[in-house]
N, C-alpha and C positions, 0 to 999 in steps of 0.2 A: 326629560325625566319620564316623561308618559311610556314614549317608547322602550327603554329604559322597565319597568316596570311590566308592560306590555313581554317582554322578552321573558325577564324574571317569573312570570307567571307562565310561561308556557310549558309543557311537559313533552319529552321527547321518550319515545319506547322506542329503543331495540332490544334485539334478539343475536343469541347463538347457541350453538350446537341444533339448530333447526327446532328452537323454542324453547329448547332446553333451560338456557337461561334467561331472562327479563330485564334489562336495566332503564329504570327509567329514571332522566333526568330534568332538570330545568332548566329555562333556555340560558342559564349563564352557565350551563355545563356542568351543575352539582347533582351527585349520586341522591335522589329522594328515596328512591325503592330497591330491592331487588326481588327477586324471584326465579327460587329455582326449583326442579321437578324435583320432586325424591326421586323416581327413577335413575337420575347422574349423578346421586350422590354413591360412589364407591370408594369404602376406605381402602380400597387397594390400589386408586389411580385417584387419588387427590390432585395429583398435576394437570390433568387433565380437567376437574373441576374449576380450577386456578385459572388455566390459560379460556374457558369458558368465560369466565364473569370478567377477565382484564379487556377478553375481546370484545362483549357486550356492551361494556362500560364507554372502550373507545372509539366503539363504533355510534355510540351516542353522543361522547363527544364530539365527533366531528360532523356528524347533523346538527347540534348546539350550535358550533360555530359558521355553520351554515345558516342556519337561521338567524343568527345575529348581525350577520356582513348582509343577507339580504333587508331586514328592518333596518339598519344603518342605511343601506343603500339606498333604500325609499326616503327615508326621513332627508339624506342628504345630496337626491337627486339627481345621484351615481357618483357625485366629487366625494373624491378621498381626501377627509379631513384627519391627519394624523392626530392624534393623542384623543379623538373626540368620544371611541369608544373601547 
């Protein structure tokens, strides 16, 4: 549960559009913040703002999940225990 909690508490920031966007999340992979520049915000290319924060978003997820297979991995000293997290 420690480690568990330990995870939960962590904050992961990424980035795209080269800072444009901020997603930061926690280590179970939940969207806590965003932040984006006014400079990328144009009402003429909203899609482009779009595919910015999906990409920020899941490029922190997948450090998230990084982070959580290596705290699992510690905690269970490389053996893969299915269903344990």
């Amino acid at each position: 549960q420690r480690i568990q909690d330990e995870i939960a508490n962590e904050k992961i920031e990424s980035t795209s559009g080269g800072g444009m966007v901020t997603a930061i999340l926690s280590g179970n992979g939940d969207l806590v913040d965003l932040r984006i520049d006014p400079q990328c915000v144009d009402p003429e290319d909203v899609d482009m703002l779009q595919d910015l924060v999906i990409s920020a978003v899941k490029e922190g997820q997948d450090k998230a999940a990084i982070l959580r297979e290596s705290k699992m991995k510690d905690l269970t000293g490389g053996i893969n225990i299915p269903g344990l997290f």
